[in-house]
C-alpha positions in Angstrom: 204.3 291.5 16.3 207.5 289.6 17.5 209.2 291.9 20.4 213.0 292.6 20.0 215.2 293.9 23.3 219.3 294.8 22.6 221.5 296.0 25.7 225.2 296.3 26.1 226.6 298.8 28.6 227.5 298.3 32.5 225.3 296.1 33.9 224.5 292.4 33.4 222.6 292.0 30.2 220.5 289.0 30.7 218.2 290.5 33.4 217.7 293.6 31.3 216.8 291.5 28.2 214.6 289.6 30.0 212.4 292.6 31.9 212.6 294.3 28.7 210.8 291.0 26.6 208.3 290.9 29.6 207.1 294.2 28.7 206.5 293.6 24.9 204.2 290.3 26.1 201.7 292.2 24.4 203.1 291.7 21.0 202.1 288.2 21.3 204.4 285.5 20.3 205.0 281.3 20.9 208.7 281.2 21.7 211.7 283.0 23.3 215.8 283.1 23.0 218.5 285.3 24.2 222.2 285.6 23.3 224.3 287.1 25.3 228.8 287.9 25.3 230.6 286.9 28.6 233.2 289.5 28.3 235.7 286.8 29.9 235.6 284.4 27.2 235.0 284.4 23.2 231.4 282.4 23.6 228.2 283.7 22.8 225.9 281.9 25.2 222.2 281.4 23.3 219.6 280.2 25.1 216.0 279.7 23.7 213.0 278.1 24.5 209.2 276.9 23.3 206.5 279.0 25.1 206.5 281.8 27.4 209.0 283.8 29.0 208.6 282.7 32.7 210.3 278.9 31.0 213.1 281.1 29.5 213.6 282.9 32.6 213.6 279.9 34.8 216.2 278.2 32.4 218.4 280.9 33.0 217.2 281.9 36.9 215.8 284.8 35.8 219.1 285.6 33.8 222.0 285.3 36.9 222.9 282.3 35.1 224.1 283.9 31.7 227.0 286.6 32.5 227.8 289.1 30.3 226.8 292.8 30.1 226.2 292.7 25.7 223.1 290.7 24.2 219.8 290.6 22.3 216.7 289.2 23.0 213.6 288.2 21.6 210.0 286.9 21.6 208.9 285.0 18.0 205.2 285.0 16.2 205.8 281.6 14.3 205.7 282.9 10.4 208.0 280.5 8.4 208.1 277.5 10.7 206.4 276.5 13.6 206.9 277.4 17.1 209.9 275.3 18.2 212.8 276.0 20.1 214.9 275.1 16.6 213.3 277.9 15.2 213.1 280.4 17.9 215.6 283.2 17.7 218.3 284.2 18.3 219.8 282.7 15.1 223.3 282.2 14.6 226.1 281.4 11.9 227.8 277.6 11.6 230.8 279.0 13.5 228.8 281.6 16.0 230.7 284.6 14.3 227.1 285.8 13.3 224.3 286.1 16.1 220.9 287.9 14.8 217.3 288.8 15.9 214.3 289.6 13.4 210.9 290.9 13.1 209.1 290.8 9.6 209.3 288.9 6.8 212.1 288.4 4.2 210.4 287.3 0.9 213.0 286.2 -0.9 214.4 283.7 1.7 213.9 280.7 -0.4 216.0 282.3 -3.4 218.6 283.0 -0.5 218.5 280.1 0.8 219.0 278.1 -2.2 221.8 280.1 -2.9 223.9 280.2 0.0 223.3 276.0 0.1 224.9 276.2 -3.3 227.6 277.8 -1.4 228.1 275.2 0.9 225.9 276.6 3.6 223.3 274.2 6.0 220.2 275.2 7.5 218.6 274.0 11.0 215.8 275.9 11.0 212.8 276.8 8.5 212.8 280.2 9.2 213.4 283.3 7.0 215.8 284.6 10.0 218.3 281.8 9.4 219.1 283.0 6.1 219.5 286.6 6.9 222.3 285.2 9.4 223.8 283.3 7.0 223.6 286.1 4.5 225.3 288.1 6.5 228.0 285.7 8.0 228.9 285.0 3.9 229.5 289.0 3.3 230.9 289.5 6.9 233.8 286.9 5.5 233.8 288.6 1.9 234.8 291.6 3.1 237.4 291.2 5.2 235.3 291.7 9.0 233.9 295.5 7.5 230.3 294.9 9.2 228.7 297.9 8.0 229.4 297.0 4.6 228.5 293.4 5.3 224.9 294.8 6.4 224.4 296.9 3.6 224.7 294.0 1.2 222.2 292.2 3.1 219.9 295.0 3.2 220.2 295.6 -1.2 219.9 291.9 -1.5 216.8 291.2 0.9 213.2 291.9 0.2 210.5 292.3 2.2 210.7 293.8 6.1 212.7 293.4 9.1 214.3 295.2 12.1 217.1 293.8 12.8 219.4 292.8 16.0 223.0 291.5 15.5 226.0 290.7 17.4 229.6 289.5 15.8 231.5 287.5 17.6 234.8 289.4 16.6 233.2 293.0 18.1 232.6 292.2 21.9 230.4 295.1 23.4 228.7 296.0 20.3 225.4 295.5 18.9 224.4 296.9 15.0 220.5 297.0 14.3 218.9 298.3 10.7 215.1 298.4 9.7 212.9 298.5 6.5 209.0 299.0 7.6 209.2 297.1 10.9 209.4 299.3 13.8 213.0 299.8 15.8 214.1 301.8 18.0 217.6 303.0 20.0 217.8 304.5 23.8 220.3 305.8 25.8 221.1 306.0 29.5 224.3 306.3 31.7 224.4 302.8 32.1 224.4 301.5 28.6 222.3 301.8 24.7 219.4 299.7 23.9 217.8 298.7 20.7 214.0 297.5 21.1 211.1 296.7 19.1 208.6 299.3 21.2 209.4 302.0 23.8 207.6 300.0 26.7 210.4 297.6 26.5 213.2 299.8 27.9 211.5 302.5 29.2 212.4 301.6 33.4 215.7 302.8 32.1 215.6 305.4 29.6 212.8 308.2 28.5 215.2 309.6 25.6 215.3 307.2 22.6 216.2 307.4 18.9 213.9 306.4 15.8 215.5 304.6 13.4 214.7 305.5 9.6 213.8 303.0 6.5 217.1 301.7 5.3 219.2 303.2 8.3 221.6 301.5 10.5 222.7 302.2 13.7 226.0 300.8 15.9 226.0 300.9 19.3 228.8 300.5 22.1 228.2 301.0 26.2 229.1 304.4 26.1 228.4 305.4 22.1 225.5 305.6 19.6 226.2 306.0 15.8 223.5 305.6 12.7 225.0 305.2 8.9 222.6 305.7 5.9 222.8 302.5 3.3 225.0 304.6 1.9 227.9 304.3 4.9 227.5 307.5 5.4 227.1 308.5 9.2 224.2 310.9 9.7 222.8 312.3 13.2 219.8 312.1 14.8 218.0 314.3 17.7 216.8 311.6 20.8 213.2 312.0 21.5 212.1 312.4 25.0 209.4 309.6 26.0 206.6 311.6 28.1 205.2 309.2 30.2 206.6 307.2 32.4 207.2 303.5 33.1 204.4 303.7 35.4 201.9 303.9 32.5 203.2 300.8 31.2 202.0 299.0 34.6 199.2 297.3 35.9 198.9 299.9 38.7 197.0 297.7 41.2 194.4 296.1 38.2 194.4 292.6 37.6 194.9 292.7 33.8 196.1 295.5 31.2 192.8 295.7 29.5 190.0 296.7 32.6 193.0 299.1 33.5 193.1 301.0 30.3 189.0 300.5 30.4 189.4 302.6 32.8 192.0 305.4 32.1 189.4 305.9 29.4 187.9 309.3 30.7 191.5 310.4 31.1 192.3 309.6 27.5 189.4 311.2 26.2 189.8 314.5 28.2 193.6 315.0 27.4 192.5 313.7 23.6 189.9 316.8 23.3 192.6 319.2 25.4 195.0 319.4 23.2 193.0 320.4 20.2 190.0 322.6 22.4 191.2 325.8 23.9 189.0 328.3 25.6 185.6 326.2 23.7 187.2 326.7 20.1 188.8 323.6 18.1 192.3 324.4 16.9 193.7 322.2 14.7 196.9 324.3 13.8 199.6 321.8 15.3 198.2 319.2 12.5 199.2 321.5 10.1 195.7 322.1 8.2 194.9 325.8 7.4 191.1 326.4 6.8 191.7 326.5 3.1 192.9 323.2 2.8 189.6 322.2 4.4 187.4 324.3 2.3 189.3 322.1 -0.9 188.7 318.6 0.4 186.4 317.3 -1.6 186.3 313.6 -0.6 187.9 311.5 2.5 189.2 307.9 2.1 189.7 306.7 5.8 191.9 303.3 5.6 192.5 301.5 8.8 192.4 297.5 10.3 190.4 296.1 13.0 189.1 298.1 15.5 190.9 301.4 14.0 188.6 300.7 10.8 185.4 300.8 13.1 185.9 303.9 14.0 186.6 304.9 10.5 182.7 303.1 9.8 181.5 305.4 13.1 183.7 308.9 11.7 181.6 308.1 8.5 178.4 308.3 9.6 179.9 311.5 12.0 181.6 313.3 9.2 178.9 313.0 6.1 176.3 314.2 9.0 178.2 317.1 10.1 180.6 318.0 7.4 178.1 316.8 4.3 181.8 315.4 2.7 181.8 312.5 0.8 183.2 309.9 2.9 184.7 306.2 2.0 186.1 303.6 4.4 188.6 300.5 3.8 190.1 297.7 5.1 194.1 299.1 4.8 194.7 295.1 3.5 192.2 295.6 0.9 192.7 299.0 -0.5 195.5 298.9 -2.6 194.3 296.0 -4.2 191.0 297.1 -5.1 192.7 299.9 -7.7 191.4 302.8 -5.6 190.4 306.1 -8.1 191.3 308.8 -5.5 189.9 312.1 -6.2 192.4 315.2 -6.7 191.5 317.2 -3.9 191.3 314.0 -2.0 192.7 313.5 1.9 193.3 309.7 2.7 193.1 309.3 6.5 195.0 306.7 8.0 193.9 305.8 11.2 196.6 303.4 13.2 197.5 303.1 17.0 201.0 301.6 16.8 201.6 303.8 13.6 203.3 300.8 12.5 200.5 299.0 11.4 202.4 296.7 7.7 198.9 297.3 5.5 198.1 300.8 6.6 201.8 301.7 6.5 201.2 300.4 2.8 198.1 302.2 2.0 199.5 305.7 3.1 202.7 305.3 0.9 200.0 304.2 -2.4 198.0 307.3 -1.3 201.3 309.3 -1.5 202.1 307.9 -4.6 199.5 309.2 -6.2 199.7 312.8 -4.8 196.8 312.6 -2.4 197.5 314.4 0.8 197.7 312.4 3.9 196.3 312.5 7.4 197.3 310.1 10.1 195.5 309.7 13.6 197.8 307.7 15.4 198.8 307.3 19.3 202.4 306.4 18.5 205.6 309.8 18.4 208.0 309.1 16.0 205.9 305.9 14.3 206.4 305.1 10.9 202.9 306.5 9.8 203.5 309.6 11.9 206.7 310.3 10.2 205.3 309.6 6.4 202.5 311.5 6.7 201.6 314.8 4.9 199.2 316.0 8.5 199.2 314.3 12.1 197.0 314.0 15.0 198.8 312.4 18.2 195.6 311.0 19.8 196.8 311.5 23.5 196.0 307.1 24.9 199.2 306.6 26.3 200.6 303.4 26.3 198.4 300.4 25.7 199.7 297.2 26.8 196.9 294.9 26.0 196.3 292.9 22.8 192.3 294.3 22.7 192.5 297.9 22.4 190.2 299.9 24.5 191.1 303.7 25.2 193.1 304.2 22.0 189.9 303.3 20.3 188.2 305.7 22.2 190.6 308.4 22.1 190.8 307.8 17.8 186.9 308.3 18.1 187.5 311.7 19.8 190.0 312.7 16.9 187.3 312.0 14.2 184.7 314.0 16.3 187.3 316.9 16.4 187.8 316.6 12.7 184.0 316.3 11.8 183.6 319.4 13.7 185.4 321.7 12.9 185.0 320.4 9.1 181.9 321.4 9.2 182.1 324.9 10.8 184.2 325.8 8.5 182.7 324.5 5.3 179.5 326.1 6.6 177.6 323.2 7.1 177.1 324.2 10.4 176.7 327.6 12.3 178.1 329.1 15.8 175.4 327.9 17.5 175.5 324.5 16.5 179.3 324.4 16.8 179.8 325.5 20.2 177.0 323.1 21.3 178.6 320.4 19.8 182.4 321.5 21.4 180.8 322.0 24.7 179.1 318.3 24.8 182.1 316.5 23.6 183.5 318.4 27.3 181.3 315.8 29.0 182.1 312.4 27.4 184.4 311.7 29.7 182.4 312.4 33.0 179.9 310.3 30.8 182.6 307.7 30.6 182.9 307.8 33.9 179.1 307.1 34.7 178.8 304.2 32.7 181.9 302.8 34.0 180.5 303.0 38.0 177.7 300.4 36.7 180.3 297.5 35.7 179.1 295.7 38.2 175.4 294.6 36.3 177.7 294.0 33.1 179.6 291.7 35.1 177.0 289.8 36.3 175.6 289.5 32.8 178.6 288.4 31.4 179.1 285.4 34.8 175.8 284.6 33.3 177.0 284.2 29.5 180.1 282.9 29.9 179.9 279.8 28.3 177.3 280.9 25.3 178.5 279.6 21.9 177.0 282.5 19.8 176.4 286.2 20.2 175.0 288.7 17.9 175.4 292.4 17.6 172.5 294.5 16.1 172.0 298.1 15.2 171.6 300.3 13.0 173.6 303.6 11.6 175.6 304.3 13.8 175.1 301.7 15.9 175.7 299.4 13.7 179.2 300.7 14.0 178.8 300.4 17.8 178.1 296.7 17.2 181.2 295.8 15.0 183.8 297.0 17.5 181.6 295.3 20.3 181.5 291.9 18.6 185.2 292.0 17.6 185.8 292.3 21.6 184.0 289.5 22.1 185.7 287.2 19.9 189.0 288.7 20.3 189.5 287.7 23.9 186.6 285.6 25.0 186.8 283.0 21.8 183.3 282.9 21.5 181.8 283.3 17.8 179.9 286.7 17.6 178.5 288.7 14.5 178.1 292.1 13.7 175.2 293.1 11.6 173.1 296.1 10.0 169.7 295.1 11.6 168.0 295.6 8.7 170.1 292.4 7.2 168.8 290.0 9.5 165.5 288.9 7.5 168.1 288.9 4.5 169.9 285.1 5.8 171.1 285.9 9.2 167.8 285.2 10.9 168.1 282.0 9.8 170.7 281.4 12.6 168.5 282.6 15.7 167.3 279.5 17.9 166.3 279.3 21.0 168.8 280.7 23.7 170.8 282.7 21.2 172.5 286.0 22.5 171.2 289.1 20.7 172.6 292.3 22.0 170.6 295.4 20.6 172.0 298.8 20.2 169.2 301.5 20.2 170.8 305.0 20.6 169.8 307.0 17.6 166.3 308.2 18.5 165.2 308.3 15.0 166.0 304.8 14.2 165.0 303.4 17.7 161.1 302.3 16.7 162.7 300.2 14.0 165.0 298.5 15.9 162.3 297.3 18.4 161.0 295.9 15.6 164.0 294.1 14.8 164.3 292.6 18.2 161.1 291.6 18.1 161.8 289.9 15.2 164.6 287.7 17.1 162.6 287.4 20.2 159.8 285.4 18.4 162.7 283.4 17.0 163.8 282.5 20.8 166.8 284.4 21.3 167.4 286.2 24.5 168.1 290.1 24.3 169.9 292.6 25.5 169.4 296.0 25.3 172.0 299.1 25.3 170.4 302.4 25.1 170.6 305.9 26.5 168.6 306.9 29.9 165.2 307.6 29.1 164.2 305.0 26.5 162.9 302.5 29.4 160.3 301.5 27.0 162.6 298.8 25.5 162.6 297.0 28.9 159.0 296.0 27.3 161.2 293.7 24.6 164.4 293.2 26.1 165.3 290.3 28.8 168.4 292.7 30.0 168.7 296.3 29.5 172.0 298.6 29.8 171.3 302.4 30.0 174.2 304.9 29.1 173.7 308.6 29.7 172.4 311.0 27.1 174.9 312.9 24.5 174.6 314.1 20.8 173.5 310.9 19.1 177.0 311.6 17.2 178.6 310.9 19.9 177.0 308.0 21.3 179.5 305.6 20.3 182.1 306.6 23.0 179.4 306.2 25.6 177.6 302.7 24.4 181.1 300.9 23.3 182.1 300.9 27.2 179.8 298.1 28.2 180.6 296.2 25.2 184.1 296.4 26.1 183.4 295.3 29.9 181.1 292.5 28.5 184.1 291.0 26.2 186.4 291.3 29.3 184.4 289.8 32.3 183.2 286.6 29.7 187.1 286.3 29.3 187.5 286.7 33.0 184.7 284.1 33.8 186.3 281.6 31.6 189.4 281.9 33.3 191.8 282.8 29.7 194.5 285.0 28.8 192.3 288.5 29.2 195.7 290.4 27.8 197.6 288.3 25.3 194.6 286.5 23.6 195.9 282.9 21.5 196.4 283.5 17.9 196.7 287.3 18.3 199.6 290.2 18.5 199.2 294.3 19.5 201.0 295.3 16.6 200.5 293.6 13.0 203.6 294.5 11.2 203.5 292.2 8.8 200.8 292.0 5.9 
């Protein structure tokens, strides 16, 4: 969630702390600090503010006004106190020796805290962060100015997550930064080393970066990187080369993040199916499953949160149909909890774009625990899920900046296609007919993509028209009833307006109860065999007084007899129709937002990456 940025090197820090907090906006967060050295005196200037960046950057004119070529940075999601300039980081010690940055959340603070008062410490802030600092400023003075083994001792006596940034007073130049489940990571250029919280961050200066382990630590100088297990003992690592480029991580012309990556959605979904589809055959080799680990799966468990779990409802539906396996889906914050019995020859697939996600993270370590082999479908290299899992399939999004995802989504949609296909061909549920039909059609989703995209214009003059509608809901059944979560959830996400998902068959079971005149149904019909009941259901809201729309496939013009507006998409395998029908949902979430004049990218209340349960 909270967005972390460390520099020391060459140049001035300040600027490059400041660009590098801009680009993890996404992250969402209610305040901002950052401390930098000036190399020509012993001070550690700290500046922080309430709000957004543009306050902090003005307070410091855009940076020129804090000297000094060492400092962290960072941008705070109010956990344990409220947004406040008190309890934005940076944090420091009573006597500045001690200067830190934090993402997670320590559990133990209070016992901490209460400790280190007893030991004649004070506290200015409510904040977990504080006592880390503190922590650390009472074991940097135990042992004699040895940081590493200060940091050590707070990492054995914390509990709970964090990714840490730190500065000491008495080590000008040198930043030390150590992580447990939130996501960290270390780049190098000519110029300087960075710590940050997410590549985007410090990728205008660096495409080769280092991934920090669970319970590692790293140290770094201008010119020198070094990482230490909790242990103390120095360990090497091989730098990763980022492939794409800063430009990715730009607006590129668009006037938000999200109707860009709306866009880049054909691309996504072509280079998604590329690089498992060669010559028409799937080929799943590079995830590391032989056919005979398929033929023994005898039940899947797909765990994700938000919008990753609707596509783990949609691969459901996908992968019983095809495949004919047994297929369960959970909410990753509910699945540990619920004492899942996980079958022997069991895969639990763990679908997560960040690959840092806190209760997915979670789930995949209980699925380990009990021996169950693990899959991951996640959009992240080097993420903590892609690292602990058994198998891994990169879905190929790129980097997505805004808070509503959109193409990684669509490109973990793909992945479960690619999965349910090839499943089934080689289970035998399917034959070569049937298989290279289905290979061939997924070829034209993104063309597809493409088409329905060219017709934003109509969505956008719906959406002008519904912009200040209090209620909305999403109808359909199989799956598009899947369809309709994902489309409702982009709604609410970033246009604030109240909308429900529901299997259409549960609306004479209570939810009808809530149609009155004026109320916005929106209707998905694009599984031909259920589409004579769900103009039935419609019906059913009509005569209640709600105003419909319709979203079906090209062809089905018969609904224009029930439905007030009507969006066509063009016609695919109706397992596939999800890629095709989510677009104008996603543009109808997006132009409301647009009309009402909010935040479109960094929606109130909301972060890109949840790393904290």
């Amino acid at each position: 969630m909270c967005g972390i940025v460390g520099f020391t090197g060459e140049a001035q820090a300040a600027p490059i702390l400041l660009d590098g907090l801009a680009r993890l906006e996404y992250r969402g967060y209610d305040s901002a600090g950052i401390a930098v050295k000036n190399a020509d005196s012993d001070r550690i200037e700290v500046v922080k503010v309430k709000g957004r960046l543009k306050q902090l950057a003005e307070k410091t004119d855009n940076g020129c006004s804090v000297p000094g070529s060492c400092g962290i940075g960072h941008t705070r999601w109010a956990t344990h106190g409220e947004p406040s300039m008190v309890n934005a980081h940076p944090h420091v010690s009573d006597n500045q020796n001690v200067i830190v940055v934090h993402n997670g959340i320590i559990e133990n603070y209070q016992e901490l805290k209460d400790r280190l008062i007893k030991k004649g410490y004070s506290f200015y802030s409510q904040t977990d962060t504080e006592v880390v600092t503190k922590l650390l400023d009472y074991y940097y003075a135990k042992y004699q100015g040895d940081a590493l083994e200060a940091i050590v001792k707070v990492m054995m006596r914390v509990r709970g997550s964090y990714a840490l940034g730190i500065m000491l007073k008495a080590e000008p130049g040198i930043i030390y930064s150590a992580r447990k489940d939130s996501p960290l990571i270390v780049g190098h250029s000519e110029q300087g080393n960075f710590i940050a919280s997410d590549v985007p961050a410090i990728l205008k200066y660096t495409r080769s970066v280092y991934y920090i382990d669970n319970l590692e630590i790293a140290r770094l100088s201008g010119s020198e990187i070094s990482f230490y297990n909790i242990d103390k003992e120095e360990i090497s690592k091989e730098p990763v080369e980022i492939k794409w480029d800063a430009e990715a991580a730009e607006k590129g012309g668009y006037e938000h993040f999200m109707m860009k990556e709306i866009q880049e959605q054909p691309r996504a979904v072509r280079d998604t199916i590329g690089s498992c589809v060669r010559d028409g055959v799937i080929d799943l080799s590079a995830l590391g499953l032989s056919d005979g680990d398929i033929r023994g799966i005898s039940r899947i468990y797909i765990v994700a949160c938000g919008s990753a779990y609707h596509v783990g409802v949609a691969a459901k539906y996908v992968i019983e149909n095809l495949a004919k396996i047994p297929v369960e889906v959970d909410l990753a914050s509910e699945f540990r909890y619920r004492g899942p019995l996980l079958e022997e020859h069991s895969v639990v697939v763990i679908i997560s774009q960040s690959g840092e996600t806190a209760d997915s993270l979670a789930a995949l370590r209980e699925a380990k625990s009990r021996g169950v082999r693990t899959l991951a479908i996640v959009n992240v290299v080097g993420s903590s899920i892609a690292r602990e899992a058994d198998n891994v399939f990169y879905t190929l999004a790129g980097p997505e900046i805004a808070v509503a995802t959109t193409k990684a989504y669509s490109t973990q949609l793909i992945a479960a296609y690619l999965l349910a296909i090839q499943f089934a061909f080689v289970r035998g549920a399917i034959d070569g007919a049937r298989y290279h039909g289905l290979v061939e059609e997924l070829g034209t989703l993104p063309d597809k993509i493409s088409r329905v995209l060219d017709d934003k214009e109509r969505i956008q003059w719906f959406a002008s028209k519904f912009a200040n509608v209090h209620d909305i809901f999403f109808i359909g059944r199989g799956l598009d009833y899947a369809i309709s979560l994902e489309g409702s959830l982009k709604m609410k996400e970033i246009s604030y307006v109240h909308s429900e998902a529901y299997a259409a068959g549960e609306l004479k079971h209570g939810t009808i109860s809530l149609v009155e005149d004026g109320t916005l149904v929106v209707s998905v019909l694009t599984q031909g065999q259920l589409f004579e009941k769900m103009i039935s259901n419609m019906v059913e809201v009509k005569s209640r007084g709600a105003y419909l729309m319709g979203l079906t496939t090209y062809g089905n013009y018969s609904i224009e007899d029930t439905a007030d507006f009507t969006v066509y998409v063009p016609k695919t395998d109706p397992c596939f129709t999800t890629s095709l029908a989510i677009v104008p949902l996603q543009l109808m979430g997006y132009y409301v937002s647009c009309a009402k004049g909010l935040d479109v990218d960094k929606p109130r209340n909301l972060a890109k990456s949840v790393t904290v349960e």
